[in-house]
PQR file with spaces between the fields and no chain letter, atoms N, CA, C, O and H, PARSE charges and radii, in Angstrom:
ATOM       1  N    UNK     1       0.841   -1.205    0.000 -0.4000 1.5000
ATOM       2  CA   UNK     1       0.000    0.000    0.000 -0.0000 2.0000
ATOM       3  C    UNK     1       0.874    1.254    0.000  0.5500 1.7000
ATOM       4  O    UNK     1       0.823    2.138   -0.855 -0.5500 1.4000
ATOM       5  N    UNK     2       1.783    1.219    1.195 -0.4000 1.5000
ATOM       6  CA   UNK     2       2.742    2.301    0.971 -0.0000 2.0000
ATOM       7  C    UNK     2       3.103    2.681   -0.418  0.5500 1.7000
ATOM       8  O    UNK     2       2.608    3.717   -0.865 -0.5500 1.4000
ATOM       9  H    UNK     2       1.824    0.501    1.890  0.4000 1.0000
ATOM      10  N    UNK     3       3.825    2.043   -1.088 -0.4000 1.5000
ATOM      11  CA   UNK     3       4.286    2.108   -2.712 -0.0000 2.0000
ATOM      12  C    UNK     3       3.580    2.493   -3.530  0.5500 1.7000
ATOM      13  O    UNK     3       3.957    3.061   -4.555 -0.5500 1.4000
ATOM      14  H    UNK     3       4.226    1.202   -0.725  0.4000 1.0000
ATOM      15  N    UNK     4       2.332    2.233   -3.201 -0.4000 1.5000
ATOM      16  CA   UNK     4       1.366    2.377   -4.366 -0.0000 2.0000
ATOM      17  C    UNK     4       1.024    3.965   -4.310  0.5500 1.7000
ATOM      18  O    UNK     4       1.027    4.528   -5.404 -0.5500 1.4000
ATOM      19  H    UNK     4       2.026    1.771   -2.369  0.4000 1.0000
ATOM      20  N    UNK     5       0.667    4.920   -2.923 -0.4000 1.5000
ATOM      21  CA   UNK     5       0.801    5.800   -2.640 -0.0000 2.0000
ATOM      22  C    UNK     5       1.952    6.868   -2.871  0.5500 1.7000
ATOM      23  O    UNK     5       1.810    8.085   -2.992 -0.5500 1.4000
ATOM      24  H    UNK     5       0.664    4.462   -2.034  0.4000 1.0000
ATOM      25  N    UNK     6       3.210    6.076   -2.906 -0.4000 1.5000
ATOM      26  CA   UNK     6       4.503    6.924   -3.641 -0.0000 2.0000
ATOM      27  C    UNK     6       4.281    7.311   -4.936  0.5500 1.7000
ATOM      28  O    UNK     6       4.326    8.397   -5.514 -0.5500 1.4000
ATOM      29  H    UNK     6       3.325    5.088   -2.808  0.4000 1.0000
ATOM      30  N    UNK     7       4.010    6.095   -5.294 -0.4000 1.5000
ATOM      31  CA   UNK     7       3.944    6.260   -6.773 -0.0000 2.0000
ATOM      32  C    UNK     7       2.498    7.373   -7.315  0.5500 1.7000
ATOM      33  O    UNK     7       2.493    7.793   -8.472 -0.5500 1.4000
ATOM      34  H    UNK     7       3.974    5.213   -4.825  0.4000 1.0000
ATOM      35  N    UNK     8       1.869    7.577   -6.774 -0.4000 1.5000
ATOM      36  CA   UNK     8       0.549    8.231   -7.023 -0.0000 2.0000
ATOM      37  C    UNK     8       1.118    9.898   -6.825  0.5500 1.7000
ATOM      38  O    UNK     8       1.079   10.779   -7.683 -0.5500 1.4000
ATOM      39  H    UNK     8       1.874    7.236   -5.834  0.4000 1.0000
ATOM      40  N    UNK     9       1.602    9.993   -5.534 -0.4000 1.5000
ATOM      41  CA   UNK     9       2.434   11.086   -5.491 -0.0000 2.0000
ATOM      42  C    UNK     9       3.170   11.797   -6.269  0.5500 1.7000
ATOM      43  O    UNK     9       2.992   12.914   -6.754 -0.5500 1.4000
ATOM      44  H    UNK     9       1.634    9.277   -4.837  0.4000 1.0000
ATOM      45  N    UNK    10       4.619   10.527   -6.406 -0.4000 1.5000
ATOM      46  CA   UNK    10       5.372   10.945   -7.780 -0.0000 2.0000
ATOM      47  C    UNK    10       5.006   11.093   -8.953  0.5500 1.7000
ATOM      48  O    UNK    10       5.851   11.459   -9.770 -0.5500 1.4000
ATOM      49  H    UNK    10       4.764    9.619   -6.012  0.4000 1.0000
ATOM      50  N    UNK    11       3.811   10.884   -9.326 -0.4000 1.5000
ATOM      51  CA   UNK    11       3.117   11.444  -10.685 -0.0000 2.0000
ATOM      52  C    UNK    11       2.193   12.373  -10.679  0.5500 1.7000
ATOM      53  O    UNK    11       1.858   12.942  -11.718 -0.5500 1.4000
ATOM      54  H    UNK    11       3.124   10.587   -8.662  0.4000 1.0000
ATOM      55  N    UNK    12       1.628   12.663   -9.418 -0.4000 1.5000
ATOM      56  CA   UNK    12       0.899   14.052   -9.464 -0.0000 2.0000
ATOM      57  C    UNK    12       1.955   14.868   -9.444  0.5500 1.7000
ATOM      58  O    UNK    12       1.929   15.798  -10.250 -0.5500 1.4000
ATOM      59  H    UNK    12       1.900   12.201   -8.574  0.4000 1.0000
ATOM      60  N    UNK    13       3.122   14.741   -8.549 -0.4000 1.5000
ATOM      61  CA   UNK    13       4.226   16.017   -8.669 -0.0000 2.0000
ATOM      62  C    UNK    13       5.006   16.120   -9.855  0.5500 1.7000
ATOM      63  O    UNK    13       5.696   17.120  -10.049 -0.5500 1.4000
ATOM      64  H    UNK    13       3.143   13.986   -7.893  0.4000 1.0000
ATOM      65  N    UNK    14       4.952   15.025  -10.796 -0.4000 1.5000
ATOM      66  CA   UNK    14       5.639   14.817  -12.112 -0.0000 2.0000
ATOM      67  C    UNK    14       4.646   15.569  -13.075  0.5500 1.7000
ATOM      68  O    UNK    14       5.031   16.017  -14.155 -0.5500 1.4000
ATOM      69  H    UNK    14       4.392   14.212  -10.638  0.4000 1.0000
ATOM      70  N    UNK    15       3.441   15.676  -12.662 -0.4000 1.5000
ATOM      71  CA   UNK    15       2.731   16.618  -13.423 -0.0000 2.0000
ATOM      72  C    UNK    15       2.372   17.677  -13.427  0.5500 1.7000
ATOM      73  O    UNK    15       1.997   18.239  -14.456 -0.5500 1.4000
ATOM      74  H    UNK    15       3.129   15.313  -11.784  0.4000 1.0000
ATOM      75  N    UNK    16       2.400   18.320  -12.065 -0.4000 1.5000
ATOM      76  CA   UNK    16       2.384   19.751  -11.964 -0.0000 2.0000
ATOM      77  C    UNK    16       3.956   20.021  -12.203  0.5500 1.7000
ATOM      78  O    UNK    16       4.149   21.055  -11.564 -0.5500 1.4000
ATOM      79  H    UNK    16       2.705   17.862  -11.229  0.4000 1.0000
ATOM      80  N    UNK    17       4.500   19.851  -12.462 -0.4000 1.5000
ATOM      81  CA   UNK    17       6.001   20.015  -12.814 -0.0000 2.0000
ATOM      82  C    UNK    17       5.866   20.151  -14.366  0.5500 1.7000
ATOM      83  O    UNK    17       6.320   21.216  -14.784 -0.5500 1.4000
ATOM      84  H    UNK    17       4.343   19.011  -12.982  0.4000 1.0000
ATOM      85  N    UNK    18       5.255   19.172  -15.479 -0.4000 1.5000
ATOM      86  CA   UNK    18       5.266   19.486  -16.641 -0.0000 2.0000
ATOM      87  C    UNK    18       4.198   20.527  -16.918  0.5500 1.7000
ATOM      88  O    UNK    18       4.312   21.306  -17.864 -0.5500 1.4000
ATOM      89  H    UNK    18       4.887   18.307  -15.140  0.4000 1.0000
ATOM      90  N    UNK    19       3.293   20.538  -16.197 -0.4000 1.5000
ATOM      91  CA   UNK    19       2.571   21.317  -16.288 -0.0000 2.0000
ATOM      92  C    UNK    19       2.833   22.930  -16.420  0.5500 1.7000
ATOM      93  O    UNK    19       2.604   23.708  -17.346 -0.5500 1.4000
ATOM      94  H    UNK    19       3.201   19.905  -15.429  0.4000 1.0000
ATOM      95  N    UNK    20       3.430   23.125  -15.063 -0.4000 1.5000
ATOM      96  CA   UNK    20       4.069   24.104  -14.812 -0.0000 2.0000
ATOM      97  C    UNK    20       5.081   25.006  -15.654  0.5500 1.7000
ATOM      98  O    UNK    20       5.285   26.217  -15.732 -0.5500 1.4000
ATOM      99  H    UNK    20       3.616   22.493  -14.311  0.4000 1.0000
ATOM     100  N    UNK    21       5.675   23.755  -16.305 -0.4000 1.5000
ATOM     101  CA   UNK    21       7.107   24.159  -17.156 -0.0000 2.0000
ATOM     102  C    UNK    21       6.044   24.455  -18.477  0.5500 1.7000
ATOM     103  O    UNK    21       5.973   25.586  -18.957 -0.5500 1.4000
ATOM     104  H    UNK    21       5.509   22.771  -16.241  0.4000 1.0000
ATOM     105  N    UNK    22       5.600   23.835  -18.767 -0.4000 1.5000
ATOM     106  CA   UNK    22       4.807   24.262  -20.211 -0.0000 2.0000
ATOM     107  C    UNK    22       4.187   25.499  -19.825  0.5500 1.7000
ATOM     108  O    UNK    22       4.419   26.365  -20.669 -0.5500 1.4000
ATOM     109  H    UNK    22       5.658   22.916  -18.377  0.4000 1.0000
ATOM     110  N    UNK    23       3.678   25.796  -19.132 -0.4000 1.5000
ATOM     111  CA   UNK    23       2.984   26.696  -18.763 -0.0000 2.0000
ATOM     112  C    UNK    23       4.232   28.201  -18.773  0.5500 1.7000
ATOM     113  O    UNK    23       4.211   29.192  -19.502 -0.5500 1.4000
ATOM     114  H    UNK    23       3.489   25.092  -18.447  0.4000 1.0000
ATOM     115  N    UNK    24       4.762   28.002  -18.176 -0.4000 1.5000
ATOM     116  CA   UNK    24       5.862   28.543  -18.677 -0.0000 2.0000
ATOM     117  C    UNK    24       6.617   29.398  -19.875  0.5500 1.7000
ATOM     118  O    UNK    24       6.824   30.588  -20.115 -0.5500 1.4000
ATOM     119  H    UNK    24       4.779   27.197  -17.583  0.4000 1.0000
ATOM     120  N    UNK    25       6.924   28.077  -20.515 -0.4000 1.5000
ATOM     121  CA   UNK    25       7.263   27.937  -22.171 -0.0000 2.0000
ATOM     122  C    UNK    25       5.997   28.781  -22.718  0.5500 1.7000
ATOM     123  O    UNK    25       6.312   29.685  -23.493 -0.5500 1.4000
ATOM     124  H    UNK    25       6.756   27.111  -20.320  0.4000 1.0000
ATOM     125  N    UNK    26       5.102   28.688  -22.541 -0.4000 1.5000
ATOM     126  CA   UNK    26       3.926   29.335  -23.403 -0.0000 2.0000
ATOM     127  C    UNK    26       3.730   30.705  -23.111  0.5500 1.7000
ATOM     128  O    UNK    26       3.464   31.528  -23.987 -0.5500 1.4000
ATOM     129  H    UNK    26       4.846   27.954  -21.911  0.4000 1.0000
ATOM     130  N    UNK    27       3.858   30.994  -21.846 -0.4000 1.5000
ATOM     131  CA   UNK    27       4.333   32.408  -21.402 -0.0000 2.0000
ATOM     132  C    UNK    27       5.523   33.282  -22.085  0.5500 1.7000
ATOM     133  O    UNK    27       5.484   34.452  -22.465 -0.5500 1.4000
ATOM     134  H    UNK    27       4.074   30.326  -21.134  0.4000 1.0000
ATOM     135  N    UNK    28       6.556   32.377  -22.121 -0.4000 1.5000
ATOM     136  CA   UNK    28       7.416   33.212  -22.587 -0.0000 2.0000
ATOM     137  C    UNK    28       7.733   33.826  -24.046  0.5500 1.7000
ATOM     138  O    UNK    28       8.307   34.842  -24.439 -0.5500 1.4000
ATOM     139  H    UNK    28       6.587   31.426  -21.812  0.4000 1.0000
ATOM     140  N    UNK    29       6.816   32.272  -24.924 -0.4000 1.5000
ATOM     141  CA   UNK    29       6.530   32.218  -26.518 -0.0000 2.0000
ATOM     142  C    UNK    29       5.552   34.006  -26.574  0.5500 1.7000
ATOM     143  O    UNK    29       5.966   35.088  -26.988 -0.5500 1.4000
ATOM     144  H    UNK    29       6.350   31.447  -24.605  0.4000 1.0000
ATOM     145  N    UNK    30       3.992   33.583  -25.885 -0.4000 1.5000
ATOM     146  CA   UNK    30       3.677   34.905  -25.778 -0.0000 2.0000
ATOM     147  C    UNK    30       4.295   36.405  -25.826  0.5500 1.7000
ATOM     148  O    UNK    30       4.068   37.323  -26.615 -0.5500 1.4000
ATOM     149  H    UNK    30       3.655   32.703  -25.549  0.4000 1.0000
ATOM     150  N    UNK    31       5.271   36.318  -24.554 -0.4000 1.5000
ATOM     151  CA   UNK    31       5.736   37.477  -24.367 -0.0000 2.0000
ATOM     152  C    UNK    31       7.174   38.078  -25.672  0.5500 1.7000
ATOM     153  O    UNK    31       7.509   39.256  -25.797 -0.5500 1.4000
ATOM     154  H    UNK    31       5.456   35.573  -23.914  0.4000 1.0000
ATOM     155  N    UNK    32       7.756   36.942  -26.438 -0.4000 1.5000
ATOM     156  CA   UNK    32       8.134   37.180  -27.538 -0.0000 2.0000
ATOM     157  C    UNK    32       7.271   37.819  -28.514  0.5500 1.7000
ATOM     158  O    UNK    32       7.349   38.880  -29.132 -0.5500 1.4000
ATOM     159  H    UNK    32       7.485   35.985  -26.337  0.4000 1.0000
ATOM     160  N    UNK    33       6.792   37.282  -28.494 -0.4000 1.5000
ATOM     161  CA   UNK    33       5.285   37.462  -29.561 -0.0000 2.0000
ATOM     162  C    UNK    33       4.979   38.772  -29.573  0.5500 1.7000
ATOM     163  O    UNK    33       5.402   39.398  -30.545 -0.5500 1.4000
ATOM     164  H    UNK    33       6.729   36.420  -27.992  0.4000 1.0000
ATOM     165  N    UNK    34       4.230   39.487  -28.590 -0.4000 1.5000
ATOM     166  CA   UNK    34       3.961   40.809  -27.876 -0.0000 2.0000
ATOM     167  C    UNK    34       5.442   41.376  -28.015  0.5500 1.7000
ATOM     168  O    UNK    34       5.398   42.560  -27.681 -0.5500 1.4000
ATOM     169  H    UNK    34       3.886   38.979  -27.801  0.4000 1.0000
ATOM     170  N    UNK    35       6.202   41.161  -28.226 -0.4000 1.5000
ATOM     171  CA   UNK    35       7.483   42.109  -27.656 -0.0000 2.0000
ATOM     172  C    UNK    35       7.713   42.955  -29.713  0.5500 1.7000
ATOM     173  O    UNK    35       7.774   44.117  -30.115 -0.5500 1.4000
ATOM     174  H    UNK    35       6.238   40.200  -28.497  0.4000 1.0000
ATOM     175  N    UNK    36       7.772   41.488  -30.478 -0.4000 1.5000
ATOM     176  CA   UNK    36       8.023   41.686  -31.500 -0.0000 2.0000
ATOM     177  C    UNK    36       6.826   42.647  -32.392  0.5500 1.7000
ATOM     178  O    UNK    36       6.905   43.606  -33.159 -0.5500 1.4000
ATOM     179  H    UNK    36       7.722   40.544  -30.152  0.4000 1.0000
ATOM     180  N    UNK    37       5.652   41.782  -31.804 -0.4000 1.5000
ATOM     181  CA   UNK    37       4.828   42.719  -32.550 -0.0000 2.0000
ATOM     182  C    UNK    37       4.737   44.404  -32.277  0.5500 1.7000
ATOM     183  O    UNK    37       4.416   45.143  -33.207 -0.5500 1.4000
ATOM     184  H    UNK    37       5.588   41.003  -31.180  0.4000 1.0000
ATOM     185  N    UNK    38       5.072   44.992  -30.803 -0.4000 1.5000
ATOM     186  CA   UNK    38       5.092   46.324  -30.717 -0.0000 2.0000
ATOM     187  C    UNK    38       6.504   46.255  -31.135  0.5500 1.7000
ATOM     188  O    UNK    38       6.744   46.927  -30.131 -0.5500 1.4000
ATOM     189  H    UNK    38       5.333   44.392  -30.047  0.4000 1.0000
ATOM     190  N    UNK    39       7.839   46.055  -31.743 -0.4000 1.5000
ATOM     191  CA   UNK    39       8.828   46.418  -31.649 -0.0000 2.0000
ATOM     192  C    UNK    39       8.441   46.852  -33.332  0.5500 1.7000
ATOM     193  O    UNK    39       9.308   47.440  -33.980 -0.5500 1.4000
ATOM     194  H    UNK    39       7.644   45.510  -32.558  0.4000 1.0000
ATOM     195  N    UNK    40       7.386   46.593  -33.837 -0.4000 1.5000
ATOM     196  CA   UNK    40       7.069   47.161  -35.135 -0.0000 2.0000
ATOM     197  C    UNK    40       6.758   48.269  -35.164  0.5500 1.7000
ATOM     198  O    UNK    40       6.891   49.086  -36.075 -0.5500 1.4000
ATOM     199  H    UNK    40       6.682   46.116  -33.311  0.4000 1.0000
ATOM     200  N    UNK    41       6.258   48.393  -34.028 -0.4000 1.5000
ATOM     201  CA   UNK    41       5.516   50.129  -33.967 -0.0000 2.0000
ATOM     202  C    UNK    41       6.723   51.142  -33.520  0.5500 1.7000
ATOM     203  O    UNK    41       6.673   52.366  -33.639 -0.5500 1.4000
ATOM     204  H    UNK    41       6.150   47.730  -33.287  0.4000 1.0000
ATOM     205  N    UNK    42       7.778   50.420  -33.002 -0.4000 1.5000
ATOM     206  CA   UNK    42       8.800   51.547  -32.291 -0.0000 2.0000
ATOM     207  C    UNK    42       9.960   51.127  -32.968  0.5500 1.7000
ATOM     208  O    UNK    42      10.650   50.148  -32.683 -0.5500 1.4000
ATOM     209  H    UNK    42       7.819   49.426  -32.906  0.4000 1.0000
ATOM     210  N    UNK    43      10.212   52.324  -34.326 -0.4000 1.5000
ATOM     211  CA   UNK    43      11.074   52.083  -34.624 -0.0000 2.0000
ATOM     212  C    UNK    43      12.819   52.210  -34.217  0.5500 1.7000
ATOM     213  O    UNK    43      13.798   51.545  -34.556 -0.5500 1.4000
ATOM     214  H    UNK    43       9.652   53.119  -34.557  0.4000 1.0000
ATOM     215  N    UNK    44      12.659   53.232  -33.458 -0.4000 1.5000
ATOM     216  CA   UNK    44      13.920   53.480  -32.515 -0.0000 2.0000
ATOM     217  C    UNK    44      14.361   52.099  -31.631  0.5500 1.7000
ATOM     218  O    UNK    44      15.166   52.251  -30.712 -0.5500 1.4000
ATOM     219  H    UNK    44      11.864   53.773  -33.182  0.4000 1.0000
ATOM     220  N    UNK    45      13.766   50.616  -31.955 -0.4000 1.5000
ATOM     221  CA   UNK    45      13.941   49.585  -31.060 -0.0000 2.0000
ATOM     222  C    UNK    45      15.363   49.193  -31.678  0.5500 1.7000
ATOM     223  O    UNK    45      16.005   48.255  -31.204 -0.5500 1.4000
ATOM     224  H    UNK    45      13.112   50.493  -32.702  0.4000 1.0000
């Protein structure tokens, strides 16, 4: 029983972990995104 409970653990925390990190990654894709598109409007960039 113990084990079985580790293991249930280690994959909920294995998933808010990918979760997290993607979550992430998609944030930062965004904020490229946004950065480039106003860096059109300001040409002094």
């Amino acid at each position: 029983m113990e084990k079985i409970i580790n293991q249930v653990e280690y994959f909920i925390i294995l998933h808010f972990y990918f979760h997290i990190n993607s979550l992430w990654q998609a944030n930062k894709l965004f904020y490229l995104l946004i950065q480039q598109k106003y860096s059109n409007f300001a040409p002094l960039n």
